[in-house]
DOBANU-7364 format. One record per atom (N, C-alpha, C, CB): atom name; x, y, z; residue number from 1. Coordinates in steps of 0.05 Angstrom, whole numbers, always signed. Glycine has a CB too. Layout:
N
{atomo CA, u X, v Y, w Z, num NUM}
...
end
This chain:
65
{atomo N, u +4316, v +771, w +3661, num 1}
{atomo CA, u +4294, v +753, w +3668, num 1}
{atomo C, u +4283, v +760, w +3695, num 1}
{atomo CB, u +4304, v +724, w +3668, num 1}
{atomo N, u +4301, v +765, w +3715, num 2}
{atomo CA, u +4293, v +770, w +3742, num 2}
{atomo C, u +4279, v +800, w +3741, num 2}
{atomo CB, u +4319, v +768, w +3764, num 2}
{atomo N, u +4290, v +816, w +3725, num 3}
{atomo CA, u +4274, v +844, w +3734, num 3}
{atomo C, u +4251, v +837, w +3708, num 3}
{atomo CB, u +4297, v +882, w +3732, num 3}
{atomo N, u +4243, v +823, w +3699, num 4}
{atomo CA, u +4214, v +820, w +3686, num 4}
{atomo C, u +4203, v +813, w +3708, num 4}
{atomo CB, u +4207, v +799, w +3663, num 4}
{atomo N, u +4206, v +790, w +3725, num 5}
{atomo CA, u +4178, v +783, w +3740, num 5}
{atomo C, u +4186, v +806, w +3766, num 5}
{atomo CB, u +4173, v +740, w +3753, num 5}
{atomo N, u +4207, v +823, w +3772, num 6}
{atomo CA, u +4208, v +843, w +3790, num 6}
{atomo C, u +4187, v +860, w +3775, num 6}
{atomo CB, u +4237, v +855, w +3797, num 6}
{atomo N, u +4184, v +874, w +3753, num 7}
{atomo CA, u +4168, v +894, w +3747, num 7}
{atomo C, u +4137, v +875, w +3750, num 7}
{atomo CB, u +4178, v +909, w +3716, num 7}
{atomo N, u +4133, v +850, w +3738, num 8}
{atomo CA, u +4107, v +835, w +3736, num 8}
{atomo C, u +4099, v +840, w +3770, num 8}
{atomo CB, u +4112, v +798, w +3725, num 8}
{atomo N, u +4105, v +832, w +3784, num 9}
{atomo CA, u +4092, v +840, w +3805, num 9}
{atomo C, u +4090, v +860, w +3822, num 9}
{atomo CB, u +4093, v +829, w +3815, num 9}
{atomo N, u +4105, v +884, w +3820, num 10}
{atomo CA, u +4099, v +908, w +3822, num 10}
{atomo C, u +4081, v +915, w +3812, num 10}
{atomo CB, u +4114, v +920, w +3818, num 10}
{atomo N, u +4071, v +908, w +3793, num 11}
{atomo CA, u +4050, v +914, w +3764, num 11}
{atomo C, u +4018, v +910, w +3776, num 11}
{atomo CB, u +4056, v +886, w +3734, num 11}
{atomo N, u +4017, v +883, w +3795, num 12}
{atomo CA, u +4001, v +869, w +3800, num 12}
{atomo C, u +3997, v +893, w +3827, num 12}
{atomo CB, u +4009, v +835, w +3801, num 12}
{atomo N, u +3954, v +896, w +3824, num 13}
{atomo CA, u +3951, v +907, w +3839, num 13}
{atomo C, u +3956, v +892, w +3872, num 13}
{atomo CB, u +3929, v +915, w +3829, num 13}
{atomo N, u +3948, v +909, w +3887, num 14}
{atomo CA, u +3968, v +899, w +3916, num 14}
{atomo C, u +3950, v +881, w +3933, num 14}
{atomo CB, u +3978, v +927, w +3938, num 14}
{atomo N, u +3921, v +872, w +3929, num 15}
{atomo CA, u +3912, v +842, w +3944, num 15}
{atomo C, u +3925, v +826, w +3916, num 15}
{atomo CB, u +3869, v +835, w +3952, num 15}
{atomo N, u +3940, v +830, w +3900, num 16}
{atomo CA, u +3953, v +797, w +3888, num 16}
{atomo C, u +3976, v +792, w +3890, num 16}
{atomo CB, u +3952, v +790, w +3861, num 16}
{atomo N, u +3995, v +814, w +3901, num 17}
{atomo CA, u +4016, v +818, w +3901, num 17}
{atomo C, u +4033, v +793, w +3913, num 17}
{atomo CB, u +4017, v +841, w +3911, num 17}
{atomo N, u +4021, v +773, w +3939, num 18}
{atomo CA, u +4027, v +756, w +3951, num 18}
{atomo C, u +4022, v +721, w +3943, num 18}
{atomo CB, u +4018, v +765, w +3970, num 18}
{atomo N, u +4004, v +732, w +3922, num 19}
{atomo CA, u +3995, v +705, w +3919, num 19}
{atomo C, u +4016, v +698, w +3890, num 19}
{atomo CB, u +3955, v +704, w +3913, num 19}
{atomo N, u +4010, v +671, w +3888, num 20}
{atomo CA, u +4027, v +662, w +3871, num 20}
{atomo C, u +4015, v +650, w +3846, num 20}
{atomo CB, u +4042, v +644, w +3885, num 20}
{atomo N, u +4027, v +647, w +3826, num 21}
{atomo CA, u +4020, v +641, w +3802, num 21}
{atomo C, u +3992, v +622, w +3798, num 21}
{atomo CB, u +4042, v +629, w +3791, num 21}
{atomo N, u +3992, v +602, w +3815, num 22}
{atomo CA, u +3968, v +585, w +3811, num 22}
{atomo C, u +3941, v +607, w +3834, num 22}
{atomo CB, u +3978, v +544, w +3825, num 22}
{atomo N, u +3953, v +607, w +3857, num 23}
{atomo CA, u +3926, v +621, w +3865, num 23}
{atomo C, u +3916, v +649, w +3843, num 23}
{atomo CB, u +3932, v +634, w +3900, num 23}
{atomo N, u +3936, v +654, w +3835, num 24}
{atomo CA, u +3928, v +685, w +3816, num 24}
{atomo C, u +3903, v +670, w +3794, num 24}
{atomo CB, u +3965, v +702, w +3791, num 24}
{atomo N, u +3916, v +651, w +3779, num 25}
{atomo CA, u +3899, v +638, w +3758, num 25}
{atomo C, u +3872, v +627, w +3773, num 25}
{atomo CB, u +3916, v +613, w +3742, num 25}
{atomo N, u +3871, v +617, w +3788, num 26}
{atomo CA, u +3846, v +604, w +3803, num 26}
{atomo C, u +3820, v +636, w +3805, num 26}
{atomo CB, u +3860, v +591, w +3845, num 26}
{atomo N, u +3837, v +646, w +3812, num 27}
{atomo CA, u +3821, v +675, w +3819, num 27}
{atomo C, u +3812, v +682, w +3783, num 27}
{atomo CB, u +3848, v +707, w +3838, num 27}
{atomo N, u +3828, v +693, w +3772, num 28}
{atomo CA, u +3828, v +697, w +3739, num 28}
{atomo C, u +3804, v +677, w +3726, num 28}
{atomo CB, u +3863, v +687, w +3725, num 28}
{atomo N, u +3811, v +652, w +3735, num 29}
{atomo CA, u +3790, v +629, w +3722, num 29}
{atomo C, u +3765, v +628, w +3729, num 29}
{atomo CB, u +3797, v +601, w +3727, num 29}
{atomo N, u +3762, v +640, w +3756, num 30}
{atomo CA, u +3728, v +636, w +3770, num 30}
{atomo C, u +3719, v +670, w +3755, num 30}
{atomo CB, u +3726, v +634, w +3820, num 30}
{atomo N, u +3731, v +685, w +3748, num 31}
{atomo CA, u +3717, v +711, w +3746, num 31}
{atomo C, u +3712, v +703, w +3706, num 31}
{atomo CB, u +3742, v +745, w +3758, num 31}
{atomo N, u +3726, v +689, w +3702, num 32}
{atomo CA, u +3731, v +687, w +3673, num 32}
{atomo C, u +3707, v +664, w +3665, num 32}
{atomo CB, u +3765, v +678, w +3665, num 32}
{atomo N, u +3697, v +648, w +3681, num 33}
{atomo CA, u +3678, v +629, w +3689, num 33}
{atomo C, u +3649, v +639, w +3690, num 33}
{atomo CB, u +3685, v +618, w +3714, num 33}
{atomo N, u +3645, v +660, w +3709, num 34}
{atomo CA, u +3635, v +673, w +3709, num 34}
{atomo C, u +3618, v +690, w +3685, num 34}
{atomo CB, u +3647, v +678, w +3720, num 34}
{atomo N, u +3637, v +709, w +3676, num 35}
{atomo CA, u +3630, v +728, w +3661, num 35}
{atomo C, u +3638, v +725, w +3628, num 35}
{atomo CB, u +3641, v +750, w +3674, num 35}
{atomo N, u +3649, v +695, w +3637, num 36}
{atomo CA, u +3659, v +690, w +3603, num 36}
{atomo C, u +3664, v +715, w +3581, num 36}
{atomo CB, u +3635, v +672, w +3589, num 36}
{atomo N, u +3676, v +726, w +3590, num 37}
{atomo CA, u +3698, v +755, w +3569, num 37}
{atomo C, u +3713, v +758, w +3582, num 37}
{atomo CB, u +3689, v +789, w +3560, num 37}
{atomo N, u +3737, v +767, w +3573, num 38}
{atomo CA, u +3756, v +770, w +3572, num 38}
{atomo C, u +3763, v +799, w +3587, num 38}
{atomo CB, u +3760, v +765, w +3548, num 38}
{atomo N, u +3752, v +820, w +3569, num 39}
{atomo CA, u +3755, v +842, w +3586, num 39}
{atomo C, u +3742, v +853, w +3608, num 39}
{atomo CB, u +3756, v +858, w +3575, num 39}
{atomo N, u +3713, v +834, w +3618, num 40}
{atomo CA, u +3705, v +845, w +3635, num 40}
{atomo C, u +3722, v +831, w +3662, num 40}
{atomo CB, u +3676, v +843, w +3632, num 40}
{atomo N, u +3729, v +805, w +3658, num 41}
{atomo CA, u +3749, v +795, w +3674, num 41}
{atomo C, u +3776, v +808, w +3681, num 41}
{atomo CB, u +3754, v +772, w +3664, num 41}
{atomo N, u +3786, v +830, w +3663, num 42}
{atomo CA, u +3806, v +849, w +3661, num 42}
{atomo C, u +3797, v +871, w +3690, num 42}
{atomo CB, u +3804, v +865, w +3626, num 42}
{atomo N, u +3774, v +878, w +3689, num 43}
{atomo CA, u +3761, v +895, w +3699, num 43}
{atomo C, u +3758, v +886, w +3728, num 43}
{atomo CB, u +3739, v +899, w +3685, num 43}
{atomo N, u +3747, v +862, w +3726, num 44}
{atomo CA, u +3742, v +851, w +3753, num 44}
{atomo C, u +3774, v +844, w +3771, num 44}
{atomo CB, u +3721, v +820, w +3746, num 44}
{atomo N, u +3793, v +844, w +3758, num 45}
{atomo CA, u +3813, v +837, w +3763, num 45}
{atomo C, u +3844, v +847, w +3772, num 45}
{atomo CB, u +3811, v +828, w +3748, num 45}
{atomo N, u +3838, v +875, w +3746, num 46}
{atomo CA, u +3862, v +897, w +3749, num 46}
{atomo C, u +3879, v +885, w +3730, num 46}
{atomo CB, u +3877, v +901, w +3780, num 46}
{atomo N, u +3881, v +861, w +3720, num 47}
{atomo CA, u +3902, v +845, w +3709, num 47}
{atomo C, u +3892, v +862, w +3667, num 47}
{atomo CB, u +3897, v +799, w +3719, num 47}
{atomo N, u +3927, v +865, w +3663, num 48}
{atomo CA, u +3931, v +858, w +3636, num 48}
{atomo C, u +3908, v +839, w +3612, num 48}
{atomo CB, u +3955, v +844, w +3640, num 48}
{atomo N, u +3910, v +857, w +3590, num 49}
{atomo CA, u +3895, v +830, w +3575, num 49}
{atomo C, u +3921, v +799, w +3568, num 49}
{atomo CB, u +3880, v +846, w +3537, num 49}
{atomo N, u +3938, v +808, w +3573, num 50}
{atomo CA, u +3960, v +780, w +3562, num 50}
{atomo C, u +3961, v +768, w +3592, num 50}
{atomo CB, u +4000, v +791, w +3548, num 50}
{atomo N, u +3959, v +785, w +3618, num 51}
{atomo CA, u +3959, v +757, w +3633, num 51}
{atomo C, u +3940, v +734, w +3637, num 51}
{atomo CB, u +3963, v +762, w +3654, num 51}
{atomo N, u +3904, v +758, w +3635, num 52}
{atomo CA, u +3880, v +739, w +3632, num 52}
{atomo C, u +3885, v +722, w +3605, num 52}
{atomo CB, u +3850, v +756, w +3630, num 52}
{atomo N, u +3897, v +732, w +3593, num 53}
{atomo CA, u +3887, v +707, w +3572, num 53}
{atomo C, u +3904, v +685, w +3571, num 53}
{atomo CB, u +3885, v +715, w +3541, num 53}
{atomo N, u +3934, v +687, w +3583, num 54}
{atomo CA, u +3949, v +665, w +3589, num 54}
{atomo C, u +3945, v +641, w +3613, num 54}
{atomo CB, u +3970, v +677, w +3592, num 54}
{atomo N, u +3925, v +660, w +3638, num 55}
{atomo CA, u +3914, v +647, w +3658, num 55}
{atomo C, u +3891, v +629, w +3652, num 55}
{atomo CB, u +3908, v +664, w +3676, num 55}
{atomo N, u +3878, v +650, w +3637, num 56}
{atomo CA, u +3854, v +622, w +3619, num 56}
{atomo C, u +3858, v +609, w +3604, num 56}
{atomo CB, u +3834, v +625, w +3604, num 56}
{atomo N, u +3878, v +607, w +3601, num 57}
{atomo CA, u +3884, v +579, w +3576, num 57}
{atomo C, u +3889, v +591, w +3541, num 57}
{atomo CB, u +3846, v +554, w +3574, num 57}
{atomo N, u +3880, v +613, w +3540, num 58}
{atomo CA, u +3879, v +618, w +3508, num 58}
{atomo C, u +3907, v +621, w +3500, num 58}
{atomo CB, u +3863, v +646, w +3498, num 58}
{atomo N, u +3931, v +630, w +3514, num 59}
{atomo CA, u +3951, v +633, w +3491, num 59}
{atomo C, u +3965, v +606, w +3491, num 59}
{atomo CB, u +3973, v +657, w +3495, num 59}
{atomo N, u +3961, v +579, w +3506, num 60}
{atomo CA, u +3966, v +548, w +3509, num 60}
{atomo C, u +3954, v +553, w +3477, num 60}
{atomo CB, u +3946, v +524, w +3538, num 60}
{atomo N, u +3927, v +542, w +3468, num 61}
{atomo CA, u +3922, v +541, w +3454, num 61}
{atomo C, u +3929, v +550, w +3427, num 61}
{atomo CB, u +3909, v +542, w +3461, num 61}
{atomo N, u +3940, v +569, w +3421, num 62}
{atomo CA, u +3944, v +596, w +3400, num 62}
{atomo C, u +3981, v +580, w +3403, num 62}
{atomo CB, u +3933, v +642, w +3416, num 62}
{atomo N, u +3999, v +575, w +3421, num 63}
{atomo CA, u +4023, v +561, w +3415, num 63}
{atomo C, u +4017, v +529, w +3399, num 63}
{atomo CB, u +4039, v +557, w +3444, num 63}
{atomo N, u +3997, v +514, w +3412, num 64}
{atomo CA, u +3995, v +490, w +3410, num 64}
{atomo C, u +3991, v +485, w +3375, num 64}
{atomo CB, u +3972, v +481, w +3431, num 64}
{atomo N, u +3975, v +504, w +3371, num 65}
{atomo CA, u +3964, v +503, w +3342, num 65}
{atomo C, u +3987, v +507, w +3320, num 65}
{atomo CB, u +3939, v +527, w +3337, num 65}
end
């Protein structure tokens, strides 16, 4: 469990590396707000498509159902 979020933030390019789960999503949510897609928010971001889409809300949804 611990060396998942050790590799997860190694992973994470290095202005996110400090920030923490909610500031990461805040950032994720205004670019995703923005540009409403998915992968261009990938782009803008450096992030994974499974973390943008867990930071925006879509895989909540996709369990909930």
């Amino acid at each position: 469990m611990i060396e998942d979020e050790i590799a997860f933030l190694r992973g994470l390019p290095k202005p996110y590396r400090k920030l923490n789960y909610g500031e990461l999503s805040e950032i994720v949510n205004a670019s995703y707000a923005k540009t409403n897609d998915i992968r261009e928010t990938m782009k803008e971001t450096g992030l994974t498509f499974d973390e943008v889409w867990d930071m925006v809300g879509f895989k909540d949804r996709l369990d909930w159902i």
